[in-house]
N, C-alpha and C positions, 0 to 999 in steps of 0.2 A: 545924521544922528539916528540911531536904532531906536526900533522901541521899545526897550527894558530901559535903555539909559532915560530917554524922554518921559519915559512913563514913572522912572524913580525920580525925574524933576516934577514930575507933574505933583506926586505922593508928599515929595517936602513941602513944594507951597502950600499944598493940602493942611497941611499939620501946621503952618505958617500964618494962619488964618486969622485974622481981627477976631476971632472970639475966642475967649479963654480957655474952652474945652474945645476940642474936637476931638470923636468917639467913632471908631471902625469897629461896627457889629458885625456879624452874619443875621439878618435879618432887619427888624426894624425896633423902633421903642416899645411899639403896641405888642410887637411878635416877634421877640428873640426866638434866632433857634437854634440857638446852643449853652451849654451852661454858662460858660463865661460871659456869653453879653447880656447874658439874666442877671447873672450879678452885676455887670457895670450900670444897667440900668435900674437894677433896685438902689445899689450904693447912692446914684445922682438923684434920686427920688428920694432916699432919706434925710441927705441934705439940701434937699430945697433948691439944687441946683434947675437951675430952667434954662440955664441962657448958653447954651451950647451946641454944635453943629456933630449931628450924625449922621454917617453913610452906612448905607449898606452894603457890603462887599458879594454880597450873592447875587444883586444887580450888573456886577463888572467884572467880568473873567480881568479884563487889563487890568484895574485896578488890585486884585487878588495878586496877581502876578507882582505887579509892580510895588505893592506892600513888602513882597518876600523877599525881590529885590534891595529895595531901601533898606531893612530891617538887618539885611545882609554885611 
């Protein structure tokens, strides 16, 4: 198995997750750095959401990679 394929399996179960949300920033909750994951963590912040699982994709070239894969 390659690793695009492995890594777009790795991506589903990611998103697969026993918790309700999980959220792919660039950055993190404290320090989005980009607009859009400023908005998704202001959105989750105004409703009260807490109980959800985020990554940061500026942590993981594979991961980036294997996002674009999946999404593909």
């Amino acid at each position: 198995m390659n690793g695009c394929i492995s890594m777009s399996i790795a991506v589903e179960g990611l998103s697969k997750m026993p918790d309700k949300v999980v959220v792919f920033l660039k950055g993190t909750l404290e320090q989005p750095q980009c607009g859009f994951s400023n908005a998704v963590v202001q959105i989750l912040r105004q409703h009260s959401i807490c109980d959800y699982m985020a990554y940061n994709m500026l942590d993981d070239p594979q991961l980036q990679q294997g996002m674009k894969d999946y999404s593909n």
